[in-house]
PDB file as gemmi writes it, atoms N, CA and C in Angstrom:
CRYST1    1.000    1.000    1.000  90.00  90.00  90.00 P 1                      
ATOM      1  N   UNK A   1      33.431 130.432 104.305  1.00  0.00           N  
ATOM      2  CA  UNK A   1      33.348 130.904 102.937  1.00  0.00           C  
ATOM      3  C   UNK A   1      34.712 131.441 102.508  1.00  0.00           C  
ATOM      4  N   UNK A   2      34.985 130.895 101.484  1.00  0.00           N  
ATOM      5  CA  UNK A   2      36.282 131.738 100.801  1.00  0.00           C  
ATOM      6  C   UNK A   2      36.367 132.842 100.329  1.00  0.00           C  
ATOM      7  N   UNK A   3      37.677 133.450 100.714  1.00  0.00           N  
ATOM      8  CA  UNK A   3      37.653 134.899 100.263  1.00  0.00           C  
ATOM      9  C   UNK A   3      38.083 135.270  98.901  1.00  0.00           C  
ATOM     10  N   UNK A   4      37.332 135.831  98.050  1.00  0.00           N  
ATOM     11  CA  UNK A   4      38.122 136.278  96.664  1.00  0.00           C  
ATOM     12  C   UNK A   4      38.393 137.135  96.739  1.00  0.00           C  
ATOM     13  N   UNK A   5      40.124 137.234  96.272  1.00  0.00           N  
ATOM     14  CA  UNK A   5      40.929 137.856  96.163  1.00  0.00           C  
ATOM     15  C   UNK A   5      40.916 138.758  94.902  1.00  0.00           C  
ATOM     16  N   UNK A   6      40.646 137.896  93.835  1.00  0.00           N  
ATOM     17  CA  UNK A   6      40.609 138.876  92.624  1.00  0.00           C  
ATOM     18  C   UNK A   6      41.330 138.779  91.782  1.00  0.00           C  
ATOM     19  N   UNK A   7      42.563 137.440  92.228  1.00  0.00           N  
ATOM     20  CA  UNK A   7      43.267 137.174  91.377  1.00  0.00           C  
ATOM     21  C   UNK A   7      42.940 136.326  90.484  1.00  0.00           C  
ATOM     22  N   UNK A   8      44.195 135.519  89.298  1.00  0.00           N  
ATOM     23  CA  UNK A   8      43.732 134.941  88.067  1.00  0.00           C  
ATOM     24  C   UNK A   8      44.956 134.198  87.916  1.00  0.00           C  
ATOM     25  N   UNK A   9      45.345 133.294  86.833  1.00  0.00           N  
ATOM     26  CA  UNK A   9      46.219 132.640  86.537  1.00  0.00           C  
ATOM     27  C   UNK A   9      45.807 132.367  85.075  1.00  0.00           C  
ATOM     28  N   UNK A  10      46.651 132.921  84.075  1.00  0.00           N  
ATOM     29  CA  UNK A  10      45.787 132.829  82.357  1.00  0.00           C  
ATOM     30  C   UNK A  10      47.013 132.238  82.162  1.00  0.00           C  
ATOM     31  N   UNK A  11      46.539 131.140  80.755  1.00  0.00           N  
ATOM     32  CA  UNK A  11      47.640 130.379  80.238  1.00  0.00           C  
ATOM     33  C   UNK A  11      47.658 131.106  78.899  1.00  0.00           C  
ATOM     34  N   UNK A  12      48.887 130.245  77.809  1.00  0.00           N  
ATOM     35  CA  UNK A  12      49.118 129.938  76.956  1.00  0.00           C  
ATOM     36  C   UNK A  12      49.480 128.841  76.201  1.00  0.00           C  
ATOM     37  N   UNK A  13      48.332 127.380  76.964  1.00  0.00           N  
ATOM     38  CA  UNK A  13      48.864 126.459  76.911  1.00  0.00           C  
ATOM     39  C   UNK A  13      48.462 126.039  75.317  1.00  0.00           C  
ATOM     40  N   UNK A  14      47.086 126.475  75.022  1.00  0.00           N  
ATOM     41  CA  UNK A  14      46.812 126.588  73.440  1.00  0.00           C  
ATOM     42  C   UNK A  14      47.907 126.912  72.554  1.00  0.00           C  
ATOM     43  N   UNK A  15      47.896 128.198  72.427  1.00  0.00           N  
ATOM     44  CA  UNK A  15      49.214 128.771  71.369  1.00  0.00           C  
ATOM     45  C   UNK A  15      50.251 127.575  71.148  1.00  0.00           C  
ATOM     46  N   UNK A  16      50.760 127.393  72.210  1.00  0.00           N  
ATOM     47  CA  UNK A  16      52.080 126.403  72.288  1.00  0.00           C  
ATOM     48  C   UNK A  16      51.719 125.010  72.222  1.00  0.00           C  
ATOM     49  N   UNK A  17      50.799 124.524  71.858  1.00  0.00           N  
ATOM     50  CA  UNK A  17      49.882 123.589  72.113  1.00  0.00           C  
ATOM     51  C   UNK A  17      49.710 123.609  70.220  1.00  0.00           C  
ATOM     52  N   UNK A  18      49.286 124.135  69.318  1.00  0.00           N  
ATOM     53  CA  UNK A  18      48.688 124.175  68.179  1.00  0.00           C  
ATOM     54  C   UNK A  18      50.515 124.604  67.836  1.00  0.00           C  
ATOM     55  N   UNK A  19      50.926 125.482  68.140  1.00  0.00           N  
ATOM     56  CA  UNK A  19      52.589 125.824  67.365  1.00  0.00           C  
ATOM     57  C   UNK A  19      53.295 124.482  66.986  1.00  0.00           C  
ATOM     58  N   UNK A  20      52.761 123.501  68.076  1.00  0.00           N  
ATOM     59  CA  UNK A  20      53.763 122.443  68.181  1.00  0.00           C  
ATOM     60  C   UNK A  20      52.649 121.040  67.389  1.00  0.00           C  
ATOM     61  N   UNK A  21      51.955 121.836  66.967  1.00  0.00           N  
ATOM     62  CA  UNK A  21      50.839 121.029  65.784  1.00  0.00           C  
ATOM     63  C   UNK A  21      50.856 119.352  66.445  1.00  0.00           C  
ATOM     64  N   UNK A  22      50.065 119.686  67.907  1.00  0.00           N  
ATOM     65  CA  UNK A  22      49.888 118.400  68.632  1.00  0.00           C  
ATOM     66  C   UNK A  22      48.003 118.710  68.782  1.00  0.00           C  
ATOM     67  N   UNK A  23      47.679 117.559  69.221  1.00  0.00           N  
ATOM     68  CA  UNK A  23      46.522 117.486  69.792  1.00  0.00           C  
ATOM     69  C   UNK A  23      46.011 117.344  71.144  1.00  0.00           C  
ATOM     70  N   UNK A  24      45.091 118.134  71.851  1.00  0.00           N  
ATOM     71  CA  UNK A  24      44.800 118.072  73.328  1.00  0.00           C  
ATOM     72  C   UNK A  24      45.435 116.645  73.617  1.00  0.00           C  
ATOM     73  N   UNK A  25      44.817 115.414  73.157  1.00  0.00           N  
ATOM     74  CA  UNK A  25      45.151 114.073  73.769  1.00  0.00           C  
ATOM     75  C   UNK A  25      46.929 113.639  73.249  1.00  0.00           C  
ATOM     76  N   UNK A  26      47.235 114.639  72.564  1.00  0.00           N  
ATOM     77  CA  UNK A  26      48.840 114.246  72.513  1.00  0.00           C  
ATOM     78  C   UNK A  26      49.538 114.824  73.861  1.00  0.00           C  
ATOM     79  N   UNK A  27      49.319 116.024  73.728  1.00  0.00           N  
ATOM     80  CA  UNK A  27      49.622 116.690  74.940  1.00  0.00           C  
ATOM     81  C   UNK A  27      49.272 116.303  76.439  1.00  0.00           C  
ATOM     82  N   UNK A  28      47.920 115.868  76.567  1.00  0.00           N  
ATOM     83  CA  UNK A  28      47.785 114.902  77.896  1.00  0.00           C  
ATOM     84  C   UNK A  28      48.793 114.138  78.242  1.00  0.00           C  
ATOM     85  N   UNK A  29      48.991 113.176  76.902  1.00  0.00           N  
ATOM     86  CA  UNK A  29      49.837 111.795  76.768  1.00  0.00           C  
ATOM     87  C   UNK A  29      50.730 112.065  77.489  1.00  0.00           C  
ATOM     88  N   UNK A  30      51.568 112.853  77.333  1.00  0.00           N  
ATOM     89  CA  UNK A  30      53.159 113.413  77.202  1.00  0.00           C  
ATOM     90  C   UNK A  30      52.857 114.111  79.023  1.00  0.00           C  
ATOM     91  N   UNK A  31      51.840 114.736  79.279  1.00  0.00           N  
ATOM     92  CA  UNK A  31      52.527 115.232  80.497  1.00  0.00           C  
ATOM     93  C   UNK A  31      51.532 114.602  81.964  1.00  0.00           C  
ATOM     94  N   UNK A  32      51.131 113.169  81.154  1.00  0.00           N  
ATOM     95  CA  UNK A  32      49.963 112.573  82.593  1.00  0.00           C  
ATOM     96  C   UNK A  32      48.622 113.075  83.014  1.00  0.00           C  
ATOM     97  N   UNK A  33      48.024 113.952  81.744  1.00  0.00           N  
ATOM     98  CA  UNK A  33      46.725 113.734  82.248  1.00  0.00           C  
ATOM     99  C   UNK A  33      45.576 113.629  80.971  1.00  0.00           C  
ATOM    100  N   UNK A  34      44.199 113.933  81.627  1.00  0.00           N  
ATOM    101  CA  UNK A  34      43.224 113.359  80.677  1.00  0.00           C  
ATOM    102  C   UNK A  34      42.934 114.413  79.515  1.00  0.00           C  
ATOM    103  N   UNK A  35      42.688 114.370  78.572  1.00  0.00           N  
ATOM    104  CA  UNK A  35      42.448 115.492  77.147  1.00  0.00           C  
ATOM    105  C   UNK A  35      41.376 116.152  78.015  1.00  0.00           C  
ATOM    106  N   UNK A  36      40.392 115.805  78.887  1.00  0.00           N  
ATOM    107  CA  UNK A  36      39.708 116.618  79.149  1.00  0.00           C  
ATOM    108  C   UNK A  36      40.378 118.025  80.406  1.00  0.00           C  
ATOM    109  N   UNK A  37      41.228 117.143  80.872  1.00  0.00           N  
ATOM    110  CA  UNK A  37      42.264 118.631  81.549  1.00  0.00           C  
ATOM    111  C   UNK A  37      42.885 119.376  81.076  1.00  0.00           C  
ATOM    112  N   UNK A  38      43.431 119.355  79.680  1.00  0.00           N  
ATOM    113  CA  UNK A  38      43.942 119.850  78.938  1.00  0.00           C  
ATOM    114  C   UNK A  38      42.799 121.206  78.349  1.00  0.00           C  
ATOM    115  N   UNK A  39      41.362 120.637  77.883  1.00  0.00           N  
ATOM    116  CA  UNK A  39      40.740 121.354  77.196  1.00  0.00           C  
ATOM    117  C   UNK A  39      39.893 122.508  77.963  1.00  0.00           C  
ATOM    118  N   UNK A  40      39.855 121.938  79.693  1.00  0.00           N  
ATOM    119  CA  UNK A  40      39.572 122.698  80.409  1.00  0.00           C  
ATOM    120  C   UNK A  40      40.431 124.097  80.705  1.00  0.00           C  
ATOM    121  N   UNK A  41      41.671 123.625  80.604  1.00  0.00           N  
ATOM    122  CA  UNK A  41      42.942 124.133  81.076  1.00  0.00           C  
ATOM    123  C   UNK A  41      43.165 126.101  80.221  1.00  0.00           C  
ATOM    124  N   UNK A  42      42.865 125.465  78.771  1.00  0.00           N  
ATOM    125  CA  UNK A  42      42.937 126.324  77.728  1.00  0.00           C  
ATOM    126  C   UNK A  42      41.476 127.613  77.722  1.00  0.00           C  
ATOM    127  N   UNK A  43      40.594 126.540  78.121  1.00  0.00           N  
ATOM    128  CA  UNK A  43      39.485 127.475  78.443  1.00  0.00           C  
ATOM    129  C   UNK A  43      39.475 128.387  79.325  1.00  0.00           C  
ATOM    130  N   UNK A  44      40.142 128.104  80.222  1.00  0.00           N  
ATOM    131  CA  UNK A  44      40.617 129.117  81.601  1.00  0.00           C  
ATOM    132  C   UNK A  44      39.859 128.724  82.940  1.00  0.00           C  
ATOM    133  N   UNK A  45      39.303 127.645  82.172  1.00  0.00           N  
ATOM    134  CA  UNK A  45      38.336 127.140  83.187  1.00  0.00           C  
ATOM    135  C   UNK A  45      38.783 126.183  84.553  1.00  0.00           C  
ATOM    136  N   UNK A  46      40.863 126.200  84.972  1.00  0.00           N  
ATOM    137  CA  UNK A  46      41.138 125.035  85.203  1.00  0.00           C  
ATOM    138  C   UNK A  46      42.676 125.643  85.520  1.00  0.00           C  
ATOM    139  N   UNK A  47      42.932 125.889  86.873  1.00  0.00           N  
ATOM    140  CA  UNK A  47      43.891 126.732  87.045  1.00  0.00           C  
ATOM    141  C   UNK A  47      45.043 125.339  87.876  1.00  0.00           C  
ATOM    142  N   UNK A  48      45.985 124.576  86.633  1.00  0.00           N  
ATOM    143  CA  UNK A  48      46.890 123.153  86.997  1.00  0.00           C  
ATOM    144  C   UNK A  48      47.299 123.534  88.449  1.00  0.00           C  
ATOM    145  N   UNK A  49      47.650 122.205  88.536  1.00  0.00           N  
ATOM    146  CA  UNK A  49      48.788 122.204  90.188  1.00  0.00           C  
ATOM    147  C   UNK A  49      50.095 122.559  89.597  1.00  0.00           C  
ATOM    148  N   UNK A  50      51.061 122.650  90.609  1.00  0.00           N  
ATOM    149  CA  UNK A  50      52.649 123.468  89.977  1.00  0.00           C  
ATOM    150  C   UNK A  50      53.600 122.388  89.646  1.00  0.00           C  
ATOM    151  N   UNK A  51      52.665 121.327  89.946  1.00  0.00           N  
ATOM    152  CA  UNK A  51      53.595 119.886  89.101  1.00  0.00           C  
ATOM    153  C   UNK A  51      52.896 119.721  88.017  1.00  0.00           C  
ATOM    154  N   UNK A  52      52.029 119.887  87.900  1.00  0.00           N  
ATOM    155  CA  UNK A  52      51.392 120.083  85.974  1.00  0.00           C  
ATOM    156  C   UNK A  52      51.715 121.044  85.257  1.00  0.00           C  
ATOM    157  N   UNK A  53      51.841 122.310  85.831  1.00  0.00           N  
ATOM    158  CA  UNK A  53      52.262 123.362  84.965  1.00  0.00           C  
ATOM    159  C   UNK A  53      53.671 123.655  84.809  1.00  0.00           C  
ATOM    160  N   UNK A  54      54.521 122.897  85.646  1.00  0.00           N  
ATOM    161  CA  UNK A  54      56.144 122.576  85.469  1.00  0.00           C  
ATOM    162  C   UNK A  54      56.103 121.632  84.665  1.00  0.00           C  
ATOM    163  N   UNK A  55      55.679 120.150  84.014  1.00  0.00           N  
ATOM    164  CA  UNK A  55      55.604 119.489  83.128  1.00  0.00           C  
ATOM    165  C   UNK A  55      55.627 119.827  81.913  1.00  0.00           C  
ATOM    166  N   UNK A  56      54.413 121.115  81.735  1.00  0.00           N  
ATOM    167  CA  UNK A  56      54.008 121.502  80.493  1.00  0.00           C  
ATOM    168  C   UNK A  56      54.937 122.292  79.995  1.00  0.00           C  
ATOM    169  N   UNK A  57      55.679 123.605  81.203  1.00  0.00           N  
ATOM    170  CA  UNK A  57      56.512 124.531  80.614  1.00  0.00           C  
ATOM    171  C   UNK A  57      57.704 123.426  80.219  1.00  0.00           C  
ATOM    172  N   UNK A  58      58.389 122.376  80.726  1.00  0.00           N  
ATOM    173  CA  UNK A  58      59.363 121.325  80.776  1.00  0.00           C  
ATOM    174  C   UNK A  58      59.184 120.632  79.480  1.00  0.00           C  
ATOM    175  N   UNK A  59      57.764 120.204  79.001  1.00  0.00           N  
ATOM    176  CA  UNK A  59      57.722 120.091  77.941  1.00  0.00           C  
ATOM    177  C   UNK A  59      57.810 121.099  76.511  1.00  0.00           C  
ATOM    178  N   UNK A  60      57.655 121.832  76.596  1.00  0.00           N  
ATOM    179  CA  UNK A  60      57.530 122.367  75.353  1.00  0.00           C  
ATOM    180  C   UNK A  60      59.334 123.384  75.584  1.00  0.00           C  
ATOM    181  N   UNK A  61      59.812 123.639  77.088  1.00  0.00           N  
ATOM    182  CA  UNK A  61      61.070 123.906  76.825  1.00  0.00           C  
ATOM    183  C   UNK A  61      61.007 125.339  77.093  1.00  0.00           C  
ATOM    184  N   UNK A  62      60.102 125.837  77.788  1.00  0.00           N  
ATOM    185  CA  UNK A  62      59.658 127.355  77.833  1.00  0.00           C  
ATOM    186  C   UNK A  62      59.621 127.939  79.568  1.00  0.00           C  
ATOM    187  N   UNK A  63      60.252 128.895  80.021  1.00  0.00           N  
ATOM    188  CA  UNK A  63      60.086 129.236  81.531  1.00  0.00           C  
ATOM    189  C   UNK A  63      58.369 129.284  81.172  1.00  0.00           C  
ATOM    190  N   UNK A  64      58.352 129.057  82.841  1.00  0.00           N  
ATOM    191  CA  UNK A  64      56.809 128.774  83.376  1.00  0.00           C  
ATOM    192  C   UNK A  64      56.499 130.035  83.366  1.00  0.00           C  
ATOM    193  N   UNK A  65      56.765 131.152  82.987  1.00  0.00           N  
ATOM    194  CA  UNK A  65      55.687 132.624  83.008  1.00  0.00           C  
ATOM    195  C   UNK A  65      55.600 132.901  81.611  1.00  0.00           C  
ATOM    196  N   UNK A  66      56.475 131.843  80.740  1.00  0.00           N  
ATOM    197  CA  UNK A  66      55.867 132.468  79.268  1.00  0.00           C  
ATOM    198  C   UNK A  66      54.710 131.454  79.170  1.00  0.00           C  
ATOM    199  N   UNK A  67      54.230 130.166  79.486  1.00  0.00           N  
ATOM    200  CA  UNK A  67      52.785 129.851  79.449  1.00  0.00           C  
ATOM    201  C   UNK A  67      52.064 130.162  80.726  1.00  0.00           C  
ATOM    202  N   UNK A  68      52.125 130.202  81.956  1.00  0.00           N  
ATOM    203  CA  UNK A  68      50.997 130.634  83.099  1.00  0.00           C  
ATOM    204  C   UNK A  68      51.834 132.135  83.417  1.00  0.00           C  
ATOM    205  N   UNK A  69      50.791 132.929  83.938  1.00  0.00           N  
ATOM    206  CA  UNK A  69      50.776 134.350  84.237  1.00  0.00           C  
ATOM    207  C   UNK A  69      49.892 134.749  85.582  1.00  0.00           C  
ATOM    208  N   UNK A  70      50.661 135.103  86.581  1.00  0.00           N  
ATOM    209  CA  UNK A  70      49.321 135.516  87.436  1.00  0.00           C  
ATOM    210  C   UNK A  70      49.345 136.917  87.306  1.00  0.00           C  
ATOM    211  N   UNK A  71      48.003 136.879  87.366  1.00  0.00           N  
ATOM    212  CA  UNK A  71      46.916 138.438  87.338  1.00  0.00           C  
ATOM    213  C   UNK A  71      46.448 138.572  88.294  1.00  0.00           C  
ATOM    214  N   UNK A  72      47.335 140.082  89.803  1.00  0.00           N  
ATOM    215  CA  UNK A  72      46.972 139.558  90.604  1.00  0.00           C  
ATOM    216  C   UNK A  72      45.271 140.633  90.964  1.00  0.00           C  
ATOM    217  N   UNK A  73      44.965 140.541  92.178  1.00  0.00           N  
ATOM    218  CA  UNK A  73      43.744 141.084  92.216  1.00  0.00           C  
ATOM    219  C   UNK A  73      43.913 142.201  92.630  1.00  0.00           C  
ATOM    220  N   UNK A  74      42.919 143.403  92.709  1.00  0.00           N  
ATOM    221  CA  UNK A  74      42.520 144.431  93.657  1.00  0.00           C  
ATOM    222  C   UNK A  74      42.713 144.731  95.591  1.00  0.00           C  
ATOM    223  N   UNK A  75      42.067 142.841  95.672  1.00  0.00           N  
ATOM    224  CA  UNK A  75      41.465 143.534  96.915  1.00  0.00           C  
ATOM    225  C   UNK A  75      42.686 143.405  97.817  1.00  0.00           C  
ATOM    226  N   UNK A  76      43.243 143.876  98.492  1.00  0.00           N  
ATOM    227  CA  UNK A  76      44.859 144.516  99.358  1.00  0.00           C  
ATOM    228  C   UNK A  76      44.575 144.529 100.645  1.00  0.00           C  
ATOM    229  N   UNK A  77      42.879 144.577 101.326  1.00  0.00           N  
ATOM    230  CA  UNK A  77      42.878 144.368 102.600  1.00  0.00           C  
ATOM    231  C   UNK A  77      43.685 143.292 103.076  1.00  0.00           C  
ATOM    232  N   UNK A  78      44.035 143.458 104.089  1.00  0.00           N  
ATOM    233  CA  UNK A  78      44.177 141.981 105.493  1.00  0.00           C  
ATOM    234  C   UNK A  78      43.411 141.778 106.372  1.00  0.00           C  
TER     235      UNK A  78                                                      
END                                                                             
């Protein structure tokens, strides 16, 4: 069983996503994947690999902590 940690990873792939007055399936287009990863992505429901979320910051031209953020957790045991 996996251990939860407690951490998080929240985007801003929306904001920058609508600023740049594109659409989920434009944005797929452009960085290789399906509109439905995209829409997951925004929901929070969908935490990318670090070659998707380097694409996206690469695309829009932005360091990778102004769209992904980790939030880390509580639990500190080892």
């Amino acid at each position: 069983m996996k251990k939860d940690f407690g951490d998080n990873i929240s985007n801003t792939v929306y904001e920058h996503r609508v600023l740049a007055r594109m659409s989920q399936q434009e944005l797929a287009d452009k960085v290789g994947v399906s509109k439905q990863t995209i829409f997951v992505m925004e929901k929070g429901n969908y935490v990318p690999t670090l070659l998707l979320a380097f694409r996206i910051s690469d695309y829009f031209k932005v360091p990778l902590k102004e769209i992904f953020q980790y939030e880390g957790g509580i639990n500190n045991d080892q």
